[in-house]
N, C-alpha and C positions, 0 to 999 in steps of 0.2 A: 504494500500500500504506500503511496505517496504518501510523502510527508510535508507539511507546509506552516509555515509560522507566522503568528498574528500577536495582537496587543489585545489583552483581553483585561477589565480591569480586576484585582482579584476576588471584590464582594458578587462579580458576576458568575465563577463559576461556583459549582457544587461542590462537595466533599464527596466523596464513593464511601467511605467506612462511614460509622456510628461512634470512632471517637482518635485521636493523634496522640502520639507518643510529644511531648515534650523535647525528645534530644534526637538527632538525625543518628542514622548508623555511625556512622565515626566518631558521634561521640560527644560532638558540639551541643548546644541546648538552640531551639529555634528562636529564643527570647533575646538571648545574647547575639546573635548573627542579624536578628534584626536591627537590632541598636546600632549594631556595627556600619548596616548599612545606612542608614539613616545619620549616624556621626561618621560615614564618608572614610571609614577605618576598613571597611569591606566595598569593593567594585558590585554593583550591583550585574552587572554582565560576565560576574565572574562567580554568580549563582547558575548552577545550569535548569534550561527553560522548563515550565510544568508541563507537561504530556497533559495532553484535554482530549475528551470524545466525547459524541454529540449524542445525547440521549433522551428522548421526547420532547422535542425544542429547548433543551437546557446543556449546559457544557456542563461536565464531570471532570473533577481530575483523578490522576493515577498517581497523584506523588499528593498525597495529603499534607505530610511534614510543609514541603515547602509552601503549598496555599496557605497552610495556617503562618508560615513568618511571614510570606509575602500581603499577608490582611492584617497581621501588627504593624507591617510597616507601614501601610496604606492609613491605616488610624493613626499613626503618630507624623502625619501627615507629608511622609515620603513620597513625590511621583514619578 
């Protein structure tokens, strides 16, 4: 399947699970990587992008961790 990349904003898409872990695999915590990004201590282009699919006219993601940092950062008024 093609793959194609857009700007979505992140209270637009859905969550796929019923709840996120707090810390990404590696280890980091998603609270702290948001701040990072938003005090400009983290590239935000150097988050890799959330995978979305489309699912009864609504976007879904498949990396929940990172929706849940990237809608802290979006509230602490990152764009």
């Amino acid at each position: 399947a093609a793959r194609s990349t857009m700007k979505l904003s992140p209270a637009k898409i859905r969550f796929s699970q019923d709840s996120v872990s707090h810390k990404f695999d590696q280890g980091g915590c998603l609270f702290s990587t948001a701040k990072a990004i938003v005090d400009d201590i983290v590239a935000a282009q150097d988050i890799p992008p959330i995978r979305v699919t489309r699912h009864g006219g609504a976007w879904y993601t498949l990396d929940n961790r990172r929706l849940a940092m990237w809608r802290v950062v979006e509230l602490m008024g990152f764009e």
